[in-house]
ZADO-1210 file (C-alpha; in nm, 4 decimals, padded with zeros to 6 digits):
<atoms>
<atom x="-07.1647" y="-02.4893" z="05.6154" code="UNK" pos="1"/>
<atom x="-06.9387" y="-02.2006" z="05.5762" code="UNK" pos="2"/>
<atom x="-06.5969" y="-02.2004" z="05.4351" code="UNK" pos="3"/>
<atom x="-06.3051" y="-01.9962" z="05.5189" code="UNK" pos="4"/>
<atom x="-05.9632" y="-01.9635" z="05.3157" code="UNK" pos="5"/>
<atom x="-05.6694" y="-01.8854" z="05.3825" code="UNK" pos="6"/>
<atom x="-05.4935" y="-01.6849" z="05.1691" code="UNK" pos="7"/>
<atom x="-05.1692" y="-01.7227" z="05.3512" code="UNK" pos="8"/>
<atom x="-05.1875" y="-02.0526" z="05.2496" code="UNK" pos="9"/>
<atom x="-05.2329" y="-01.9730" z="04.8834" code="UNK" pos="10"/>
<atom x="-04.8100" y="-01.9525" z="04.7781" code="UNK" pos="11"/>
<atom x="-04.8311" y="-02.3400" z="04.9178" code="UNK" pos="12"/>
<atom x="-05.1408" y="-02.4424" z="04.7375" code="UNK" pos="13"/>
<atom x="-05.0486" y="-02.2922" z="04.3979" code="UNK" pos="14"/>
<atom x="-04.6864" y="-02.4228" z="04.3869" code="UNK" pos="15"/>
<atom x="-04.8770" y="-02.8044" z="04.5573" code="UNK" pos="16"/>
<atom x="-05.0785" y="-02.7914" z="04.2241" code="UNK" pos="17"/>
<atom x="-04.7678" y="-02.6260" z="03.9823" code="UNK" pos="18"/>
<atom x="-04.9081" y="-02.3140" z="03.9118" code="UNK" pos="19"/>
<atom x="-04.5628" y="-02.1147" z="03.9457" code="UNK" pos="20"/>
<atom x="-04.7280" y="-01.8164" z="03.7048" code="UNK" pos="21"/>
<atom x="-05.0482" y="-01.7463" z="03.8807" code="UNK" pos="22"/>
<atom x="-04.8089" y="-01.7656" z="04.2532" code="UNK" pos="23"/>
<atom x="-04.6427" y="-01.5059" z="04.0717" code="UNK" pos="24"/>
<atom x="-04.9262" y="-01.2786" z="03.9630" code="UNK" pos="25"/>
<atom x="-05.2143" y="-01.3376" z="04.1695" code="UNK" pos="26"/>
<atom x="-05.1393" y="-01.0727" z="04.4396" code="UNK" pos="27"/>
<atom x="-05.0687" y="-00.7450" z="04.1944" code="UNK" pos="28"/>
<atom x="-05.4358" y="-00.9279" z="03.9538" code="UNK" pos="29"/>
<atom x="-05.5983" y="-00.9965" z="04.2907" code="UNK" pos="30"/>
<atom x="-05.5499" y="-00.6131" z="04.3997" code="UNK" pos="31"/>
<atom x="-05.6806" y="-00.4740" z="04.0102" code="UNK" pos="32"/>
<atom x="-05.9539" y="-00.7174" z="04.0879" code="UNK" pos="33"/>
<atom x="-06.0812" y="-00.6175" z="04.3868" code="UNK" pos="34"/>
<atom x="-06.0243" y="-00.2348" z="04.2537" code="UNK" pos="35"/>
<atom x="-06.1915" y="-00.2233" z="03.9769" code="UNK" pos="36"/>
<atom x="-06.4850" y="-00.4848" z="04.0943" code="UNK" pos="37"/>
<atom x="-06.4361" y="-00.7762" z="03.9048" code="UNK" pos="38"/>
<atom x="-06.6315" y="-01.1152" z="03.9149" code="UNK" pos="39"/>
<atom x="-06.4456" y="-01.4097" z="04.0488" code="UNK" pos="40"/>
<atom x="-06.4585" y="-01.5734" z="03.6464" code="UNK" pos="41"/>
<atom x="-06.2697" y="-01.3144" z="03.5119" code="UNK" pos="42"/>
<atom x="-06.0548" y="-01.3077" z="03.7809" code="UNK" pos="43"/>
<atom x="-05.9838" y="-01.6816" z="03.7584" code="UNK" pos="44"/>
<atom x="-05.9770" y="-01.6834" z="03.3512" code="UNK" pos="45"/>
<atom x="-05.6842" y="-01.3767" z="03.3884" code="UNK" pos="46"/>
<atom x="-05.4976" y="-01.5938" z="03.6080" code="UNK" pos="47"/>
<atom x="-05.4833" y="-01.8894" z="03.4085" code="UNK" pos="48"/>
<atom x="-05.4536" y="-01.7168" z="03.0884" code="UNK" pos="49"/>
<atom x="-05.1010" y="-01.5880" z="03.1925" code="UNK" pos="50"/>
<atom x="-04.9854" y="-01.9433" z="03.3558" code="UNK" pos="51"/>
<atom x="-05.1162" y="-02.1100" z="03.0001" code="UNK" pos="52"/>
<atom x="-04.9446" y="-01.8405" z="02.8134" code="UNK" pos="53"/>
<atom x="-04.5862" y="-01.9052" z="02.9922" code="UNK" pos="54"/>
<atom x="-04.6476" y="-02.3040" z="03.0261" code="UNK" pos="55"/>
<atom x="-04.6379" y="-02.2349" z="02.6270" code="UNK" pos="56"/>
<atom x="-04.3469" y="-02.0104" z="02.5992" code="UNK" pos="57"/>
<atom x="-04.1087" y="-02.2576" z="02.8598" code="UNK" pos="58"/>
<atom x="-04.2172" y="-02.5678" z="02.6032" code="UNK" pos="59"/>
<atom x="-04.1266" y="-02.3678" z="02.3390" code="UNK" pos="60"/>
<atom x="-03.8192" y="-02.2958" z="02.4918" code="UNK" pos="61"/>
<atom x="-03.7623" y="-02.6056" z="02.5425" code="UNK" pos="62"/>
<atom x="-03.7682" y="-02.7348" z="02.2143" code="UNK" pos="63"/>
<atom x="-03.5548" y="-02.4843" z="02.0760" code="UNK" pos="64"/>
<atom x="-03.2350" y="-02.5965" z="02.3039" code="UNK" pos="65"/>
<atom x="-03.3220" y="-02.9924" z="02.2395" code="UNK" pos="66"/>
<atom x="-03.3990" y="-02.9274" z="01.8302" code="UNK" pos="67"/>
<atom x="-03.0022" y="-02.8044" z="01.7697" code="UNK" pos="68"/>
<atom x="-03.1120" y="-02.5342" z="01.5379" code="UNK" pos="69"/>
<atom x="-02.8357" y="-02.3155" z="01.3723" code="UNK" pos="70"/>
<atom x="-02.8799" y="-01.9981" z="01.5523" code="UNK" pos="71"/>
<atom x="-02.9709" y="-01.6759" z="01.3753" code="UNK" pos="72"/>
<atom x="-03.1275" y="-01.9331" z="01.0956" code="UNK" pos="73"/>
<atom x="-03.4838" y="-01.8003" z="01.0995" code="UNK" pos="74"/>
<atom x="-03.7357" y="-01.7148" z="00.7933" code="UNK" pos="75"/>
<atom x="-03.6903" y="-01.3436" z="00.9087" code="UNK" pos="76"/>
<atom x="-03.3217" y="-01.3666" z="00.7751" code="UNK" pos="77"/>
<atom x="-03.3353" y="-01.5792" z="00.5010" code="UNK" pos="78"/>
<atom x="-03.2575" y="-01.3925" z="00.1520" code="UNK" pos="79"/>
<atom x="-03.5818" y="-01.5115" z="-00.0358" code="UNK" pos="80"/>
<atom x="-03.4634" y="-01.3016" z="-00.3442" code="UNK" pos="81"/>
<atom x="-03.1239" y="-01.4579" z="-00.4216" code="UNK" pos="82"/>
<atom x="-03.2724" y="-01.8073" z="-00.4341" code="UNK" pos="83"/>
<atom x="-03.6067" y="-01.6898" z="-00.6341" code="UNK" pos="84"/>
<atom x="-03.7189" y="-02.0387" z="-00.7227" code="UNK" pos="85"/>
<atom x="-03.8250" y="-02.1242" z="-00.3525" code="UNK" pos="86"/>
<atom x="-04.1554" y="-01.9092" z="-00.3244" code="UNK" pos="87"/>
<atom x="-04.1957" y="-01.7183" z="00.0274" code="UNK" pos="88"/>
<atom x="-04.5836" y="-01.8532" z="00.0442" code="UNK" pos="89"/>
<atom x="-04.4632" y="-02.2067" z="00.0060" code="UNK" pos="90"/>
<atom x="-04.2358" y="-02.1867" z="00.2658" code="UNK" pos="91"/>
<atom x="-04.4842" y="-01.9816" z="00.5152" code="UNK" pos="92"/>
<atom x="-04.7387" y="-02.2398" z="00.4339" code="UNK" pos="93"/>
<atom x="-04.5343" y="-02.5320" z="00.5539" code="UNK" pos="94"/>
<atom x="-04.4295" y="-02.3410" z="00.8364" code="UNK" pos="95"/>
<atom x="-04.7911" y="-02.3789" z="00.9417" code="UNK" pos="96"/>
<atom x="-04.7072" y="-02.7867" z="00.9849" code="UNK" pos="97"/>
<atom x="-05.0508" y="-02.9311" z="00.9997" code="UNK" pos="98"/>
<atom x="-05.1354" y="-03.1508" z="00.6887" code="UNK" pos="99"/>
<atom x="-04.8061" y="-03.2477" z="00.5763" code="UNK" pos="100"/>
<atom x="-04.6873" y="-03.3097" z="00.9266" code="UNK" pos="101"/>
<atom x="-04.9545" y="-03.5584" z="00.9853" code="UNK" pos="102"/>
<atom x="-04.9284" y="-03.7273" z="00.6697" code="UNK" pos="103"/>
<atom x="-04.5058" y="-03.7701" z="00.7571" code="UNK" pos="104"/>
<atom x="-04.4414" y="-03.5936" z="00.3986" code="UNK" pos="105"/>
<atom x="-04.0292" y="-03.5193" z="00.2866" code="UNK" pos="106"/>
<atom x="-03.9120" y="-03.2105" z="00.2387" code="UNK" pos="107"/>
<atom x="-03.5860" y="-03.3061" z="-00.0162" code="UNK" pos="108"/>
<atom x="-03.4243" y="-02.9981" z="-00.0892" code="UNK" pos="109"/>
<atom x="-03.1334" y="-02.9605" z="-00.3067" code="UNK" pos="110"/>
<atom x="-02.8579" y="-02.7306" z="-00.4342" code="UNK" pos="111"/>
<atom x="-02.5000" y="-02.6945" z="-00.4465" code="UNK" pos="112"/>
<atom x="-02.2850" y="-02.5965" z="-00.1095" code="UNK" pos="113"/>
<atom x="-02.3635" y="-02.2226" z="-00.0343" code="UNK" pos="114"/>
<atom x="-02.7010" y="-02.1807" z="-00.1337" code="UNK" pos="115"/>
<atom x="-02.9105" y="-02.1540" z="00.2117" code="UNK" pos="116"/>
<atom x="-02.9792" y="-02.4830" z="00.2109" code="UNK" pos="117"/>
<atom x="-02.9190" y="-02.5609" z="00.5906" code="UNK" pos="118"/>
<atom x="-03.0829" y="-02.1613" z="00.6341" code="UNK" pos="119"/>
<atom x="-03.3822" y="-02.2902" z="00.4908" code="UNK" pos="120"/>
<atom x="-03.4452" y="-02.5980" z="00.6750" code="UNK" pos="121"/>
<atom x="-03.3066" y="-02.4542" z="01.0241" code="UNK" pos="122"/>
<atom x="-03.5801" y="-02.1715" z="00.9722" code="UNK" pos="123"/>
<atom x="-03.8456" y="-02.3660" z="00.8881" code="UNK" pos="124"/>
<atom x="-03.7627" y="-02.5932" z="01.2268" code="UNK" pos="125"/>
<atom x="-03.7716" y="-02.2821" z="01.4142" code="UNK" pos="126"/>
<atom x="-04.1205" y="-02.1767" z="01.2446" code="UNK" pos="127"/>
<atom x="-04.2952" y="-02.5485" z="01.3202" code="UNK" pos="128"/>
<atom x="-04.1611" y="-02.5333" z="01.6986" code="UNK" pos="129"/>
<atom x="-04.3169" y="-02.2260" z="01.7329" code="UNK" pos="130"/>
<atom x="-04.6139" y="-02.3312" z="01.5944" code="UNK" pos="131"/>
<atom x="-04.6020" y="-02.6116" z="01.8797" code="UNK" pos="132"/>
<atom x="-04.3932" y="-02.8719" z="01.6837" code="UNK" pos="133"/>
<atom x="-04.1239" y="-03.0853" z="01.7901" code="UNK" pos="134"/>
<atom x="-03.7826" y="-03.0718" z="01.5485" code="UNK" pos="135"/>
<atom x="-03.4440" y="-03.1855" z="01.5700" code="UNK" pos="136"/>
<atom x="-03.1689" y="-03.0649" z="01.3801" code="UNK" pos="137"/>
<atom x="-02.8374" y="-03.3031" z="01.2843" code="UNK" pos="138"/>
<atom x="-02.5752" y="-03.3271" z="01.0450" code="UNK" pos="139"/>
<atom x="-02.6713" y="-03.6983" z="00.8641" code="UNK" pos="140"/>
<atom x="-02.2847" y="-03.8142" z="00.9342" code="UNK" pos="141"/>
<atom x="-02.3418" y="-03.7674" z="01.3210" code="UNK" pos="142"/>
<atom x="-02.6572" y="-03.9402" z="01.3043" code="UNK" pos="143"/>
<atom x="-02.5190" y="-04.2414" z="01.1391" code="UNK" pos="144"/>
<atom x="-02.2333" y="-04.2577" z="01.3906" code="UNK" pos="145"/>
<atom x="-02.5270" y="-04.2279" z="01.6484" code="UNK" pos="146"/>
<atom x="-02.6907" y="-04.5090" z="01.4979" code="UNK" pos="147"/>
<atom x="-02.4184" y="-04.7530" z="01.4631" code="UNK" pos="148"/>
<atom x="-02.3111" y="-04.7293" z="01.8000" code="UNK" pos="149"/>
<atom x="-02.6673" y="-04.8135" z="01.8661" code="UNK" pos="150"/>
<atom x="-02.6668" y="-05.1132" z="01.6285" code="UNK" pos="151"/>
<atom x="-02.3059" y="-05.2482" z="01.7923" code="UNK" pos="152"/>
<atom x="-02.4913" y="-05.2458" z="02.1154" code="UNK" pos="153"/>
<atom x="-02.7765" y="-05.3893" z="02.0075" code="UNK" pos="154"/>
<atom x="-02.9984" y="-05.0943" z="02.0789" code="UNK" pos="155"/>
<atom x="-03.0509" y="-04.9759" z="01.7250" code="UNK" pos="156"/>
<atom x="-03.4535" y="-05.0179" z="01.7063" code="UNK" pos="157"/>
<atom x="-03.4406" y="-04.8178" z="02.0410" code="UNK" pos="158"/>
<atom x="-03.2583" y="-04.5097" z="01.9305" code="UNK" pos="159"/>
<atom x="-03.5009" y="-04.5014" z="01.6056" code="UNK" pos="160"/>
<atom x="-03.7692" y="-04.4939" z="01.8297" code="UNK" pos="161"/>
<atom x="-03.6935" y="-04.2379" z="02.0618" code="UNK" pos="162"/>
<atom x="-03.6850" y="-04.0217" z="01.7579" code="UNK" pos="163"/>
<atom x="-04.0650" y="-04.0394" z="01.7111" code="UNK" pos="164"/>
<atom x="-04.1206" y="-03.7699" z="01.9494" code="UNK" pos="165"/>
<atom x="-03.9874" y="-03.5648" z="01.6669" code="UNK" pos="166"/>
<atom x="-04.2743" y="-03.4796" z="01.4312" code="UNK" pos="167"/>
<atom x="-03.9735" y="-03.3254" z="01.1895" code="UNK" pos="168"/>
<atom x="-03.5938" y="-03.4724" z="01.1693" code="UNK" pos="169"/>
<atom x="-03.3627" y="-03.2207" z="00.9410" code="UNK" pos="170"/>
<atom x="-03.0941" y="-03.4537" z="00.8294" code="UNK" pos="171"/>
<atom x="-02.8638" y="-03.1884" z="00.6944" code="UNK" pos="172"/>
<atom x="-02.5744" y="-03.2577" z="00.4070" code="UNK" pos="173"/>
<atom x="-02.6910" y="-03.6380" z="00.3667" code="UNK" pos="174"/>
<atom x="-02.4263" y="-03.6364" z="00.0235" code="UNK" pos="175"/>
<atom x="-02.1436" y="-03.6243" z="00.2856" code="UNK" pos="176"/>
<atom x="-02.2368" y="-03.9598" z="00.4324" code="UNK" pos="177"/>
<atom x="-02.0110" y="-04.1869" z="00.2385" code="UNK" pos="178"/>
<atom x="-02.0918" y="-04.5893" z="00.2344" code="UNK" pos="179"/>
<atom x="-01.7097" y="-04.6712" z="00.3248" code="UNK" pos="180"/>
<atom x="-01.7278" y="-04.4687" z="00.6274" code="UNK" pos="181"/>
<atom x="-01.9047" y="-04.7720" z="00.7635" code="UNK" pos="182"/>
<atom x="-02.2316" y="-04.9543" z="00.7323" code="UNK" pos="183"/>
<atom x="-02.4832" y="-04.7176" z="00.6487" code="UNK" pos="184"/>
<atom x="-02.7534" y="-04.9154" z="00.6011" code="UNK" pos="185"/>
<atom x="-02.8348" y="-04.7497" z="00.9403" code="UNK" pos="186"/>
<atom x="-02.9782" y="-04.4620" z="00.7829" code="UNK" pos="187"/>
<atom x="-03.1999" y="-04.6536" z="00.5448" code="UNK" pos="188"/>
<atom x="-03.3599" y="-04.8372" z="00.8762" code="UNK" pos="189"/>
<atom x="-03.4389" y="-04.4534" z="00.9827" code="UNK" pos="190"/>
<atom x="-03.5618" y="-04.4083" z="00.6508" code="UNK" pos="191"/>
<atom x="-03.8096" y="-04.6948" z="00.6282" code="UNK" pos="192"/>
<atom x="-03.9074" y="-04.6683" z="01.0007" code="UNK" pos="193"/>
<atom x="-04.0531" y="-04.2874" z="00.9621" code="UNK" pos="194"/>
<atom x="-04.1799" y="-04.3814" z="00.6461" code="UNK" pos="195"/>
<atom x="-04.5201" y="-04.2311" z="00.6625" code="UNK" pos="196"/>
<atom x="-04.5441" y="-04.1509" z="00.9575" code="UNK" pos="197"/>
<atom x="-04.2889" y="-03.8860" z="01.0182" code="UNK" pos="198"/>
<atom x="-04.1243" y="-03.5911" z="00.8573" code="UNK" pos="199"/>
<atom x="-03.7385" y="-03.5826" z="00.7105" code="UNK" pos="200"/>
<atom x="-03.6573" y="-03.2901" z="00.5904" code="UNK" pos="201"/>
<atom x="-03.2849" y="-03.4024" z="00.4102" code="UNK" pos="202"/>
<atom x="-03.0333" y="-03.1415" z="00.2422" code="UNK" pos="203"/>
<atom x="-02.7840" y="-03.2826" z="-00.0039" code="UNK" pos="204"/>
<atom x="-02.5576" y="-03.1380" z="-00.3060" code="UNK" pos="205"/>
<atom x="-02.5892" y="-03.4202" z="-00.5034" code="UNK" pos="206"/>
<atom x="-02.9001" y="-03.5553" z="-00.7419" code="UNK" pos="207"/>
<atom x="-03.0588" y="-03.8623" z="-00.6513" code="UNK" pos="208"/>
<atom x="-02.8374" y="-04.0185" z="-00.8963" code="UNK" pos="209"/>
<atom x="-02.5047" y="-03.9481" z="-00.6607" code="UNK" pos="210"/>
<atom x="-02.6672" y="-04.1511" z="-00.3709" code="UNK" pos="211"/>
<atom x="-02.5344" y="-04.4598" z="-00.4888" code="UNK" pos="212"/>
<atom x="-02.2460" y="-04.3941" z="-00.2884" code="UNK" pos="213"/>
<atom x="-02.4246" y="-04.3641" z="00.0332" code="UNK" pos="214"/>
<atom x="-02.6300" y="-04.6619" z="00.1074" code="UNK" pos="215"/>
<atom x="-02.4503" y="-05.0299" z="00.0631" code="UNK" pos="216"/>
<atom x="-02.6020" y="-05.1752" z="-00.2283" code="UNK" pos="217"/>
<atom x="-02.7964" y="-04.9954" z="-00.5729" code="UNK" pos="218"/>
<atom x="-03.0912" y="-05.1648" z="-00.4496" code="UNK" pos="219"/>
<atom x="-03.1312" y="-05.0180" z="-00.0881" code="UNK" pos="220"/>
<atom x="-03.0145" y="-04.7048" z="-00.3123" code="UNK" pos="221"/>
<atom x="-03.3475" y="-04.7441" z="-00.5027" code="UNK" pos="222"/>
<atom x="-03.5655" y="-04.8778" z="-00.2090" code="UNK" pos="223"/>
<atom x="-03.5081" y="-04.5453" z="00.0142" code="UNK" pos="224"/>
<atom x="-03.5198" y="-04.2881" z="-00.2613" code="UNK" pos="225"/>
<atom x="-03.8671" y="-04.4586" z="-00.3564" code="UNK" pos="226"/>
<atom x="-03.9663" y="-04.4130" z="00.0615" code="UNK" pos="227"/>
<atom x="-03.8487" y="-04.0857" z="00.0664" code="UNK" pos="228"/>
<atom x="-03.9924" y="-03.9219" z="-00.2685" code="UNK" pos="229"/>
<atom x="-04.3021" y="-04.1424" z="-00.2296" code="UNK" pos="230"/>
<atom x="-04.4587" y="-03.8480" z="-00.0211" code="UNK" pos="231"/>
<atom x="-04.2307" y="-03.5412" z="-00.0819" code="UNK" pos="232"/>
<atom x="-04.2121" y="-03.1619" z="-00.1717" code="UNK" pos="233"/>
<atom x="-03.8859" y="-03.1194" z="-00.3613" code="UNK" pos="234"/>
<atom x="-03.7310" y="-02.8100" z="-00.3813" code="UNK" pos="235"/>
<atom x="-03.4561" y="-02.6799" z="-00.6224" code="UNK" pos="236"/>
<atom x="-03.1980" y="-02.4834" z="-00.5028" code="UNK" pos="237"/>
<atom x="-03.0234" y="-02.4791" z="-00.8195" code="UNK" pos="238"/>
<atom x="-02.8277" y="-02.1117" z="-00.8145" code="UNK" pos="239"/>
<atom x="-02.4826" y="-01.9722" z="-00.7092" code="UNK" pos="240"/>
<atom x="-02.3422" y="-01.9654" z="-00.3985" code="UNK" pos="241"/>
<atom x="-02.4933" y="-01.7005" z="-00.1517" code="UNK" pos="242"/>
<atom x="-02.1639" y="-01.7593" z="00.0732" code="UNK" pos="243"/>
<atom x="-01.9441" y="-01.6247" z="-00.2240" code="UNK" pos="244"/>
<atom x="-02.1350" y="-01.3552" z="-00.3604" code="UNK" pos="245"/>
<atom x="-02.1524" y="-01.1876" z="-00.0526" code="UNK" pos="246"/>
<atom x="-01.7793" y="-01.2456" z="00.0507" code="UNK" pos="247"/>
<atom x="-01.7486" y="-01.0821" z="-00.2776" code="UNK" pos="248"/>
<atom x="-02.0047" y="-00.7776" z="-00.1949" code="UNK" pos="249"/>
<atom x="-01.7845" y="-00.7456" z="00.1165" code="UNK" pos="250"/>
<atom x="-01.4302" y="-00.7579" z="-00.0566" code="UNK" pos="251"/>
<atom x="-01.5880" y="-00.4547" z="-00.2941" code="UNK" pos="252"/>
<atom x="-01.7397" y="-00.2383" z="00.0001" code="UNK" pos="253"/>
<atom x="-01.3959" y="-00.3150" z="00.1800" code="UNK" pos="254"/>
<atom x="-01.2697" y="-00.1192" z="-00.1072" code="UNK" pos="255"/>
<atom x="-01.4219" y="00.0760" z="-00.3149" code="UNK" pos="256"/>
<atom x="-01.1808" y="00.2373" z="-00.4696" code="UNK" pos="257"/>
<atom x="-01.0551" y="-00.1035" z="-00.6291" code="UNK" pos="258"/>
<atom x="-01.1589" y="-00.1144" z="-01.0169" code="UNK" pos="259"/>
<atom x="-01.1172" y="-00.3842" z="-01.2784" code="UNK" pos="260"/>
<atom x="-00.7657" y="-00.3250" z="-01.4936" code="UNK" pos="261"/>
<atom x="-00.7727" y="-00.4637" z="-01.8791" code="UNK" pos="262"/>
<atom x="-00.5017" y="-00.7423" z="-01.9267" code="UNK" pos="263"/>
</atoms>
């Protein structure tokens, strides 16, 4: 029994089976193809290649507008040398996800205001979703206003949930989160729910000791810093602020001719 195609037909049967990239290509591959001889596998595997490669780049692209990632905040512009206790290999290696990812391991990093904290963590989301990852990126107070509007309508265990598909959530200035605001026992739900089993990656200004005035009681204090340190890598960002030394660096190159005048 012979066959016959149709290649008119071939715009309809790639976009029927949602192969956009190869509808695109096949025509200018199809011609180098049939030029320079190839076999119908490579051929095929060329094709398919290029639709895989742009499936990849449109999730990736993807990710990046749902995570909420700082832009400009990437690894590639992060000053490495004016926080020198945070090594460059550390950070590249976690950029690589795997282990710790899968093991739902903390990243607690902390440091007074101005000291690339929220660089730091928006660069390493931007690494993991390139490496495939999922990450979202939110200041703590507007998840706990998130999260007690769930809670009031009664759809609290719900919105925890649908943040599962997030294999890292960057909770970013958690000391700002202040008990009286409201009930914030909301965030130590979130805590205990990911608790091994997925990633926070939390900023704050304050020690572990200040946290007393986030959650409700000392002893939901105690219980989530135990969940969250339980698996962690900690990471001291104990130096001065990169904001103001470089507003300074830019008030002296605004003018140079200033100098310092004894008293």
């Amino acid at each position: 029994m012979t066959v016959t195609t149709d290649t008119a037909r071939l715009p309809l049967l790639l976009t029927t089976l949602l192969l956009p990239t190869v509808a695109r290509l096949w025509p200018a591959i199809g011609a180098t193809a049939d030029a320079e001889g190839w076999p119908a596998a490579k051929t095929l595997a060329t094709l398919l290649e290029h639709e895989v490669a742009e499936r990849a780049s449109r999730r990736i692209q993807r990710h990046l507008i749902e995570a909420r990632l700082p832009s400009g905040k990437t690894l590639d512009t992060f000053d490495f040398a004016a926080v020198p206790m945070v090594s460059r290999a550390r950070i590249a290696a976690l950029a690589e996800g795997d282990s710790w990812l899968a093991k739902g391991t903390n990243i607690l990093c902390f440091g007074p205001p101005g000291v690339g904290k929220t660089h730091l963590s928006s660069a390493l989301g931007h690494a993991l979703i390139d490496a495939g990852y999922r990450v979202l990126f939110t200041r703590t107070t507007d998840l706990v206003q998130h999260l007690q509007t769930a809670r009031q309508e009664l759809k609290l265990a719900s919105a925890i949930e649908k943040l599962d598909k997030y294999h890292l959530l960057v909770l970013d200035d958690l000391s700002y989160v202040q008990k009286s605001q409201a009930e914030t026992s909301v965030l130590f739900e979130l805590i205990s729910a990911r608790y091994e089993r997925r990633s926070l990656f939390i900023t704050a200004n304050q020690p572990f000791g200040a946290w007393d005035s986030v959650f409700p009681d000392p002893a939901m204090t105690v219980a989530a810093i135990d969940r969250l340190v339980h698996h962690a890598i900690i990471l001291e960002m104990n130096t001065d602020s990169y904001r103001r030394k470089s507003a300074q660096a830019r008030a002296v190159t605004s003018d140079p001719g200033t100098t310092a005048h004894p008293n």
